[in-house]
C-alpha positions as CSV (number, residue, x, y, z in Angstrom):
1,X,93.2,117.9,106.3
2,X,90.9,114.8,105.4
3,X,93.7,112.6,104.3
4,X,95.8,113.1,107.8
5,X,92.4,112.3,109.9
6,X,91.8,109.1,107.5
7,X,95.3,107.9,107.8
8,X,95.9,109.0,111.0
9,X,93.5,105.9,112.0
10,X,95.3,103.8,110.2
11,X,98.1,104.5,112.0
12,X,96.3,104.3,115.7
13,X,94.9,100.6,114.1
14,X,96.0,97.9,116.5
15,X,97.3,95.1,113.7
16,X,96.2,92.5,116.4
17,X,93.0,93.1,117.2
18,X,92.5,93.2,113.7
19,X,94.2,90.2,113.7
20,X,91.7,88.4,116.4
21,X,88.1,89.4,114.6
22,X,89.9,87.8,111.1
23,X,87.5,84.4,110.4
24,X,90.6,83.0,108.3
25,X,93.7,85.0,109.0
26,X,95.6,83.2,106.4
27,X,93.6,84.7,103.6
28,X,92.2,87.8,105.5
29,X,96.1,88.9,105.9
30,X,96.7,88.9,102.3
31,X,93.3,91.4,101.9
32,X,94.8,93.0,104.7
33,X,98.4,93.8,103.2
34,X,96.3,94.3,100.1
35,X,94.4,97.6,101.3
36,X,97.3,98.4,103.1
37,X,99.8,98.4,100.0
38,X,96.6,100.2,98.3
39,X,96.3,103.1,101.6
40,X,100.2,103.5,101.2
41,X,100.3,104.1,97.5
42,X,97.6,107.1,98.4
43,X,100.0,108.0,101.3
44,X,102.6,108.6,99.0
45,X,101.3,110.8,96.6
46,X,100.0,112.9,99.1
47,X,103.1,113.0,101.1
48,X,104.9,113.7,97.6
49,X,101.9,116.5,97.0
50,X,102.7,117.9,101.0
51,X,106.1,117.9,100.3
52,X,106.1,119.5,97.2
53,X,104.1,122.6,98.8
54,X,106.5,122.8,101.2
55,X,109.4,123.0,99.2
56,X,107.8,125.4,97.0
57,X,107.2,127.5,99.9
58,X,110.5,127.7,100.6
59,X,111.5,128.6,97.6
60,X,109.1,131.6,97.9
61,X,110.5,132.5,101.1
62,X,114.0,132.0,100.4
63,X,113.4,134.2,96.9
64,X,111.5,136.8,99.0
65,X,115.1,137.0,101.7
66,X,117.5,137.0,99.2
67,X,115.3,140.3,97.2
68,X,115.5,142.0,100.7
69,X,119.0,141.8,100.7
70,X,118.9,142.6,97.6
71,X,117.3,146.0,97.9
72,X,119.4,146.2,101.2
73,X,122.3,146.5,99.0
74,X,121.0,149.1,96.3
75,X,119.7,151.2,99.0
76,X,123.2,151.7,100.5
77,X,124.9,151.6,96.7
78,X,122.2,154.5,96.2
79,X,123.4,156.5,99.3
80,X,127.1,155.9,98.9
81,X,126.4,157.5,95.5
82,X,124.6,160.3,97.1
83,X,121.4,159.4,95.2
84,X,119.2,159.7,98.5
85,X,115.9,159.6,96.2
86,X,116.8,156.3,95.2
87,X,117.9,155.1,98.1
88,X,115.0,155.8,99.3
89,X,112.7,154.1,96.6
90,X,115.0,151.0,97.3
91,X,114.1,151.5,101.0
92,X,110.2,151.3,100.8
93,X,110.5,148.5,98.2
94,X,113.0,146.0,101.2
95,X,109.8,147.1,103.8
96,X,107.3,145.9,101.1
97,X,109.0,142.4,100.6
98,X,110.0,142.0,104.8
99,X,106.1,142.3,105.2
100,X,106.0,139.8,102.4
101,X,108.5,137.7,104.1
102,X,106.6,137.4,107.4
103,X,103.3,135.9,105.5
104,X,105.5,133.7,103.7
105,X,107.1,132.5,106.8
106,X,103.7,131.4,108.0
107,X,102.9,129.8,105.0
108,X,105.9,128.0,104.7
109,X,105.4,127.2,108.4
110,X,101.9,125.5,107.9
111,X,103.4,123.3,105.1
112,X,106.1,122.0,106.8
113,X,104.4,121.2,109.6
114,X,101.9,119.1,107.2
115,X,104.7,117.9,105.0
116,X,106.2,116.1,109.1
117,X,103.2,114.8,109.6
118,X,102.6,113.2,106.2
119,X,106.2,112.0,106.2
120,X,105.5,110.3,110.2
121,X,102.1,108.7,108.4
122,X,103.5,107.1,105.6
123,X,107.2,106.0,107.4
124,X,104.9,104.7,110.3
125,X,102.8,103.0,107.6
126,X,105.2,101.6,105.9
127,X,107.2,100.3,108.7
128,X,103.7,98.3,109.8
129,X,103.3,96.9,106.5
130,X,107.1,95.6,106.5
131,X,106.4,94.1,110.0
132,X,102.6,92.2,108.6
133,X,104.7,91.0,105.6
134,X,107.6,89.6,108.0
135,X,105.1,87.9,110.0
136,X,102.6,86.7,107.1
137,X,104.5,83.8,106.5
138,X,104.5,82.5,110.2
139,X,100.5,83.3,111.0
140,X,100.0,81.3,108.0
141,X,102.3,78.6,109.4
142,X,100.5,79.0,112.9
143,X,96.6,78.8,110.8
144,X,97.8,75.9,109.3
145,X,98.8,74.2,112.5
146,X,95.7,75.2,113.8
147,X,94.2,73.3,111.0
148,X,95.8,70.2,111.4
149,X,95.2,70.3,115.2
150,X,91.3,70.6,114.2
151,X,91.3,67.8,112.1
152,X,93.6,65.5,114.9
153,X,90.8,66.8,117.1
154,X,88.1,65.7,114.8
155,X,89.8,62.3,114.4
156,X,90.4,62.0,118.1
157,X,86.2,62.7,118.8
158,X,85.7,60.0,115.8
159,X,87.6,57.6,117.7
160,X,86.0,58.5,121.1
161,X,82.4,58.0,119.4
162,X,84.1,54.5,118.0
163,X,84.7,53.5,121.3
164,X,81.5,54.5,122.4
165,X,79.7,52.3,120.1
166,X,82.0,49.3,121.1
167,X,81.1,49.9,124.4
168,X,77.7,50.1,123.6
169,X,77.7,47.0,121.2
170,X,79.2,45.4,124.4
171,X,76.4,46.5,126.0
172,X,73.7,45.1,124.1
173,X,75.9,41.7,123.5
174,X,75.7,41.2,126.8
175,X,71.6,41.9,126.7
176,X,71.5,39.5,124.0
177,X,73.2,36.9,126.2
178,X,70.7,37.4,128.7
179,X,67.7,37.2,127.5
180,X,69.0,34.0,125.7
181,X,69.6,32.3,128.9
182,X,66.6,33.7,130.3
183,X,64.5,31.8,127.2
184,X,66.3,28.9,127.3
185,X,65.7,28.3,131.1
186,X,61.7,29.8,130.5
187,X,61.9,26.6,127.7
188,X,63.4,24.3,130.9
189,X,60.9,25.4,133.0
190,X,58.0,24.5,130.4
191,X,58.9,20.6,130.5
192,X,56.5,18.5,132.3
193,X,58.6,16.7,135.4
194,X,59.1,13.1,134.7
195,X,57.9,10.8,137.4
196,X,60.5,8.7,138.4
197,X,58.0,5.7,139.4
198,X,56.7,5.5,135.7
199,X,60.1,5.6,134.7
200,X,60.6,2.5,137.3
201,X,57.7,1.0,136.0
202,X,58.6,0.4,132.0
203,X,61.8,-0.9,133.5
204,X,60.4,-3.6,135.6
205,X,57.5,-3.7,133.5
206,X,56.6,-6.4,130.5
207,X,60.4,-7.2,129.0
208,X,58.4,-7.0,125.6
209,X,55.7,-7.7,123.4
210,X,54.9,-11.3,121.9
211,X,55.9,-11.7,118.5
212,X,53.5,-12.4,115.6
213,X,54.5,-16.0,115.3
214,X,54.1,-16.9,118.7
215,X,50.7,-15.0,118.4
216,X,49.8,-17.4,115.0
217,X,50.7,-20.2,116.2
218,X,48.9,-19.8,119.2
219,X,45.7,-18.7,117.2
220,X,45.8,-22.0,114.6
221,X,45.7,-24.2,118.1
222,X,43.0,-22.0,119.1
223,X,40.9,-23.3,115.9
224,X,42.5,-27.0,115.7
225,X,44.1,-26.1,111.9
């Protein structure tokens, strides 16, 4: 049967692996549990279907038993009576319903061995749903911890590039610094030396200049005014 091969990998399914090649198990579960609910629904009408047969099978055969008896019966009633035509007739008709009985043996067989098997499918199914719908709850706990881990993490490499630029603000601080000093003694260097005789020289030199009426006075003298 189709419907035991198809379900029949649902059942070999490993739920973890599944679980692994999910991109966001928090909502993939719910999808998940969603075709699952969906795959059991179908499960149980055919198991209900499988079952069905089987019991009506069994039915058949059980009918087809009790008529052999039945005849059984008449056939000795028919003897007892001395009516050895009937019996007979009775006879021939408990051989036709025992060959009966064999095929429907088989056939009852067959449907119970399906009905098992559908019955182990959908018990088995049902039992992993139970267990995904137990655990939903703490996978999405676990995806959400996950989560906030990520963003701590994120944080955490925000912070690490944060130092990195102090450092590197440090760094060129520290640059600045230097080629400061280096300009300012470049300027230093650039200043003619001072020659400590001329200095000498202005000191010792005139004490200052003649003032203008000194100079006038002088210059009216000069020309007898």
């Amino acid at each position: 049967m189709a419907i035991l091969e198809r379900f029949g990998d649902i059942i070999r399914a490993n739920i973890n692996d599944l679980l692994d090649q999910m991109e966001d198990p928090a909502i993939m579960i719910d999808h998940y549990l969603i075709d699952l609910l969906e795959d059991l629904a179908e499960v149980k009408r055919s198991t209900a279907e499988v079952m069905g047969e089987e019991t009506r099978t069994k039915r058949l055969l059980d009918n087809n038993k009790a008529e052999v008896e039945k005849y059984a019966e008449l056939a000795k009633k028919a003897l007892v009576a001395g009516n050895e035509g009937d019996a007979r007739i009775f006879l021939a008709k408990k051989q036709e319903l025992e060959n009966r009985d064999a095929e429907l043996l088989d056939v009852y067989a067959a449907a119970h061995e399906n009905a098992m098997k559908m019955r182990q499918m959908h018990d088995k199914l049902a039992s992993d749903i139970q267990t995904l719908q137990a655990r939903r709850t703490m996978i999405k706990s676990k995806v959400s911890i996950a989560k906030t881990q990520e963003i701590i993490n994120q944080a955490s490499s925000s912070a690490n590039q944060t130092e990195d630029a102090m450092d590197a603000f440090t760094r060129m601080e520290e640059k600045a610094d230097r080629m400061l000093d280096e300009a300012n003694a470049m300027a230093e260097l650039n200043i003619e030396p001072v020659d400590p005789a001329e200095v000498l020289e202005e000191k010792y030199g005139e004490t200052g200049n003649t003032s203008v009426d000194e100079e006038l006075t002088k210059l009216k003298q000069e020309l007898g005014l």
